[in-house]
C-alpha positions in Angstrom: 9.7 -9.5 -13.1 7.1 -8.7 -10.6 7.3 -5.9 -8.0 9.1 -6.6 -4.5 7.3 -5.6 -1.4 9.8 -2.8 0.7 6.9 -2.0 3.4 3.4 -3.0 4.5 1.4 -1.6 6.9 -1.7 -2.9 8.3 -4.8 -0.8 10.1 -5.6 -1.6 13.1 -8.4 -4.1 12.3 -6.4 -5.3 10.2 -8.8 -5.2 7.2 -6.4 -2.8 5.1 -3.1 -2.5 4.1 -0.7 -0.7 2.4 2.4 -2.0 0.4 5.0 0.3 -0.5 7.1 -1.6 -3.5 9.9 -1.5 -6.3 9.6 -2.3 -9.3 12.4 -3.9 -11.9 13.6 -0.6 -13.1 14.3 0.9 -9.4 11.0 3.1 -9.1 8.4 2.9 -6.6 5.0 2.3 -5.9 2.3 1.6 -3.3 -1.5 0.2 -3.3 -3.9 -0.1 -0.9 -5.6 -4.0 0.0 -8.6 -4.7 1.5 -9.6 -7.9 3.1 -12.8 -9.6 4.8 -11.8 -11.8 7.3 -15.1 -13.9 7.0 -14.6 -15.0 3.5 -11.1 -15.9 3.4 -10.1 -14.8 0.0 -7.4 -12.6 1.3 -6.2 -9.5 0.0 -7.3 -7.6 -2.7 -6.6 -3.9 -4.1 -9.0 -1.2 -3.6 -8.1 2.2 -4.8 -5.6 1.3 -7.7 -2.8 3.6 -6.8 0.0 1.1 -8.1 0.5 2.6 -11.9 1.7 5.7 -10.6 5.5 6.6 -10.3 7.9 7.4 -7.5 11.6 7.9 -7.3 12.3 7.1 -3.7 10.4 4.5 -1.2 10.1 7.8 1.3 8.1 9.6 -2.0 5.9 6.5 -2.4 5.1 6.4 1.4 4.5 10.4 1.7 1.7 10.2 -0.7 0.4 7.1 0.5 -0.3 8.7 3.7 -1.8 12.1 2.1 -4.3 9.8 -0.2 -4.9 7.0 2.4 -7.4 8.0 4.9 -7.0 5.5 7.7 -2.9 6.1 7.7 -3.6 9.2 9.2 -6.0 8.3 11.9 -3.6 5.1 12.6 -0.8 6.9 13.0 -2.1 9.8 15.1 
């Protein structure tokens, strides 16, 4: 079973994401995606954050933001 997609959040170009997931056995994740709009390829990770392990979606997001430079600036 793949992971399901709770949260993404796009910068403000809209050149990088963030999806905060679950996996089958309840835990969490998130990655970071970049795209370039010019080539069309679509999204693709950048940073490989996905294989760690987080009990609660709130957990996953927390240290997306403290490892995700842009989150910061976009939210602030």
């Amino acid at each position: 079973m793949s992971n399901r997609v709770v949260t993404s959040i796009e910068n403000q170009t809209g050149d990088r994401c963030v999806d905060i997931f679950v996996r089958a056995d309840g835990t969490f994740g998130f990655e970071e995606y970049r795209r370039d709009h010019e080539d069309g390829k679509g999204w693709f990770p950048i940073n490989y954050y996905s294989q760690q392990v987080f009990d609660t979606e709130e957990d996953a997001l927390a240290q997306a933001k403290s490892r995700v430079a842009w989150m910061v600036v976009d939210s602030g």
